[in-house]
N, C-alpha and C positions, 0 to 999 in steps of 0.2 A: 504494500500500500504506500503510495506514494501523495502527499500533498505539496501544493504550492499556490502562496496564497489562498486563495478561499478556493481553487479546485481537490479533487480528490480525485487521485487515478489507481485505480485495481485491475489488476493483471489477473483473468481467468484461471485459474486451475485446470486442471483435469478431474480434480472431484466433481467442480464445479461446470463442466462443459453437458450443456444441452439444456442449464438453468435459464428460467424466466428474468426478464431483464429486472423486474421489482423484487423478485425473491431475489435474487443475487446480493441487491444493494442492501434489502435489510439485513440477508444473511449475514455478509461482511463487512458492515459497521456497525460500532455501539451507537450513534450518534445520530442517526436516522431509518425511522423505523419502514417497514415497508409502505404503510398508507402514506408516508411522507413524501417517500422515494416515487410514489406514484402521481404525486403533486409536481414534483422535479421532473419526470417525464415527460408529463403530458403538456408543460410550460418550453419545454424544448430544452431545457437544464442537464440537460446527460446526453453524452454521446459513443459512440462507441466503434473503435478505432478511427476516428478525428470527425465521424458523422453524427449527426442529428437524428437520434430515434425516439419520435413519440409514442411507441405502444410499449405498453408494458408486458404485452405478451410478446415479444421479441425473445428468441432463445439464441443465448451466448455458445461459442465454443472454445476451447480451451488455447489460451493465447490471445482471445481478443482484450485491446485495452478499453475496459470503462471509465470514463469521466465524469465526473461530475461536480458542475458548479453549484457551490453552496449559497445562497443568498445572505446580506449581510443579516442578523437577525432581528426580528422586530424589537420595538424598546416596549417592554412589559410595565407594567406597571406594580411591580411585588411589594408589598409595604414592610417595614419592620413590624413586628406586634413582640408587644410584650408578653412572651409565653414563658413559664417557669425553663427553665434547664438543668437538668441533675447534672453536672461538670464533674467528670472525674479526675481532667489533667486540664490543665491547658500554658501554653506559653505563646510568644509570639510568633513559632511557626505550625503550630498543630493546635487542635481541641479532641479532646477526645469528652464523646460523653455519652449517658445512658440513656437512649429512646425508651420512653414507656409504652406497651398499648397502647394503638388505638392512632398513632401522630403518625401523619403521613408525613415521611422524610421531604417530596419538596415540591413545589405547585406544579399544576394538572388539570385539564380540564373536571369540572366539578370539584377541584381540591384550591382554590386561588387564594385562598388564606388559613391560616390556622395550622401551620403545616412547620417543620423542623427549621427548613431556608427561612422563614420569618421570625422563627425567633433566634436566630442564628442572625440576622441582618439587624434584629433589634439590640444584640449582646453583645455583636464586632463593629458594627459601623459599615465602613470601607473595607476593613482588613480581613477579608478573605479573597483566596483566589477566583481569579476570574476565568478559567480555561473550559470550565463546563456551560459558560455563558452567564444570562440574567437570570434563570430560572435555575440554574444548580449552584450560586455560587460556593464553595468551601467544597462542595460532594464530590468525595473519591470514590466512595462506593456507599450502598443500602441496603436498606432492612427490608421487607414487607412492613406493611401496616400494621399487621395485629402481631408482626414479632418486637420483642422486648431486647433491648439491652446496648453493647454497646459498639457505637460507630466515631471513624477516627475524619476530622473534617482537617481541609487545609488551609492554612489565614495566611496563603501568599504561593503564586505558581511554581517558583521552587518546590517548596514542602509540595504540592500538590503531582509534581510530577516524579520525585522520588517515591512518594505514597504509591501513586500509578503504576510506575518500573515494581516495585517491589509486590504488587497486587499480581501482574503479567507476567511474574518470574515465580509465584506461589509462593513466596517469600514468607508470607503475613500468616502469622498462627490466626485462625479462627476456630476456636470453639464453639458449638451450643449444646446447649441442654433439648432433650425433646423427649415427650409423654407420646409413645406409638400406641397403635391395635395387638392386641396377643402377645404370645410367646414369641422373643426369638430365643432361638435354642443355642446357637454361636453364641459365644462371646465377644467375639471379633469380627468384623466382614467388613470388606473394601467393594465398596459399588462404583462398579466403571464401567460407566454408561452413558453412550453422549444423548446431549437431551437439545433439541429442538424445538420449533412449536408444532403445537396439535394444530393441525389444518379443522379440526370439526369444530373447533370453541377457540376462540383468539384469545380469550381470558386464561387457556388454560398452557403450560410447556407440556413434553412428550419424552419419553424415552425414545430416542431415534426420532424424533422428529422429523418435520422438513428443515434442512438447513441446520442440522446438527451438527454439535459440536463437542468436544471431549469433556467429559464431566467425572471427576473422581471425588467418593464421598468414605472418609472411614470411620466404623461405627463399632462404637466401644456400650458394651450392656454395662449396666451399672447398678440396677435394681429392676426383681421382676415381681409382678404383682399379679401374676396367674391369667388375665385378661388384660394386662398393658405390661409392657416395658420401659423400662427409665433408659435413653438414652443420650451417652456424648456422639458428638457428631461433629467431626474433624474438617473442612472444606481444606481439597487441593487446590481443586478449583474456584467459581464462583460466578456458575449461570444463574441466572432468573429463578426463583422457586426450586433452586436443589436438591436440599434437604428433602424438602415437601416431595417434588415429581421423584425424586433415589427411593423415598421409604415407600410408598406410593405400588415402584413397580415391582418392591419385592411383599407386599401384599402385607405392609406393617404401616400403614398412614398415619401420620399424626391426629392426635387426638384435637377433634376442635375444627379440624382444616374442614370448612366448607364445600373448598373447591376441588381436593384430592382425596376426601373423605367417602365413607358409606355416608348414601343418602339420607338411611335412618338413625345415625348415631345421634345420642341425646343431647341437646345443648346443655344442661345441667352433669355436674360428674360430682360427687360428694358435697352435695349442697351446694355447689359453686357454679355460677354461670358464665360460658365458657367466654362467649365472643372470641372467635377467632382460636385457631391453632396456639396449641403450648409448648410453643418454643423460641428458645431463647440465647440470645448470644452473649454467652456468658466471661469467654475470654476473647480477648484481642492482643498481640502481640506484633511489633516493626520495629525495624530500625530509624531509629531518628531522623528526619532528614538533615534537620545541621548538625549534630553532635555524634553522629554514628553510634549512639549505644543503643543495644535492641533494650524497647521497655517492654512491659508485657501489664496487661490491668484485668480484675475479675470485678465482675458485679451479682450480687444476689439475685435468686428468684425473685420475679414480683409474687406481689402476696396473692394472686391467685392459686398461679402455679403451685404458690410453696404449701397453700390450703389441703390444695387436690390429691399431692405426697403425703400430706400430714393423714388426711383420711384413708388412702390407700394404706399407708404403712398400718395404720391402727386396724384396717377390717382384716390384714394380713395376718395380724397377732393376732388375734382371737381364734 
């Protein structure tokens, strides 16, 4: 992948030859999603070896160069708001801090306030990186919504771009905690599985999806509770819903998950009501970007979570 200026040029593959010219560009960028890339299209924004192709159903072969001019981006209007922040580090090139439930990490259609990036703009000012634009500024990477715990932001493109190399090199300890379905009977297991989107539900990823990609997830049992397991859950990687889509296809979903769950699972579990999948990123580990020492930070279960154990472990003793 090659940029210059505000183009973007990708060299086909051979995995990739006989792909849709829209599936291609969202395949192989974070940065623009396919219904965007189809916006870029059909405006005449992408070309493909020095031409102008407006259909999206164009199929590339292996060796053609795509192009693609990015538009400058629009000026948003994100406000700062005064939302609490649980901070568990911060200095002036990193923050690191604890997302609770329920906070969407950063504006979205339907999500335009209330959101992490706001009160993250209301807590730095100016002093975060600018590299993910107006709508992500500080964001190296995220959480889902309903997951808990803790994420490392950047307050300058240096720090921001050392975070990145070290996220793309698997560098970054990531832990979480998660409440599955059933038994597992292992102790251990390495899920390496690339995961893609599900062509039937755009809301949902896939094991093998379209336009998969390498996913490695490794899963350490910790407590079993006869109809659920406690699990650590290691990321190598760090696609879209991992966790979620790895436990998923070995037929152990997280407890709570809506969207990778049985249909019939209770929203209540030991008098607690769930909202949203239980799980939780418990540690985080990098090396500094200006001081080169690796830190490493933990944060508790929220008190749901920690309820839900609490009852488990007690109907387990009787």
């Amino acid at each position: 992948m090659i940029t210059e200026d505000n183009i973007l040029t990708i060299e086909v593959s051979e995995d990739d030859n006989g792909s849709r010219l829209d599936a291609f560009i969202g395949y192989n960028t974070d940065e623009l999603s396919r219904s965007y890339a189809v916006r870029l299209i059909e405006k005449g924004s992408v070309t493909v070896n020095g031409s102008p192709v407006t259909s999206k159903k164009h199929h590339l072969k292996a060796g053609d160069k795509v192009s693609i001019t990015i538009p400058e981006p629009e000026v948003l209007d994100i406000q700062p708001e005064d939302i609490t922040l649980e901070i568990v580090y911060e200095d002036s090139d990193v923050i690191v801090v604890n997302k609770p439930r329920g906070l969407v990490v950063h504006p979205g259609p339907g999500n335009w306030s209330g959101t992490l990036v706001n009160a993250l703009m209301y807590h730095c000012g100016d002093s975060l990186s600018s590299i993910n634009g107006v709508i992500r500024p500080g964001i190296v990477h995220r959480i889902d919504k309903d997951t808990s715990g803790l994420l490392m932001i950047a307050k300058n493109d240096m720090a921001h771009e050392s975070l990145a190399a070290q996220l793309k090199v698997h560098s970054v300890t990531r832990e979480y905690t998660a409440l599955v379905f059933d038994n597992i009977r292992e102790d251990e297991i390495t899920i390496d599985a690339p995961i893609g989107r599900d062509e039937r539900n755009r809301m949902r990823r896939a094991v093998y999806g379209s336009g998969s990609k390498d996913a490695v997830t490794h899963i350490r049992v910790t407590e079993r509770f006869g109809r659920y397991t406690l699990i650590k859950a290691r990321l190598e990687t760090g696609r879209t819903h991992q966790i979620r889509v790895h436990m998923a296809s070995i037929r152990h979903p997280l407890v709570g998950d809506e969207l990778y769950g049985p249909h019939n699972q209770p929203d209540k579990l030991m008098g607690c009501k769930l909202n949203g999948q239980l799980l939780h990123a418990g540690t985080l580990g990098f090396v500094h970007p200006g001081t080169g020492e690796y830190m490493e930070f933990h944060s508790e279960l929220p008190e749901v979570f920690a309820k839900v154990l609490e009852g488990l472990r007690t109907q387990t003793d009787k």
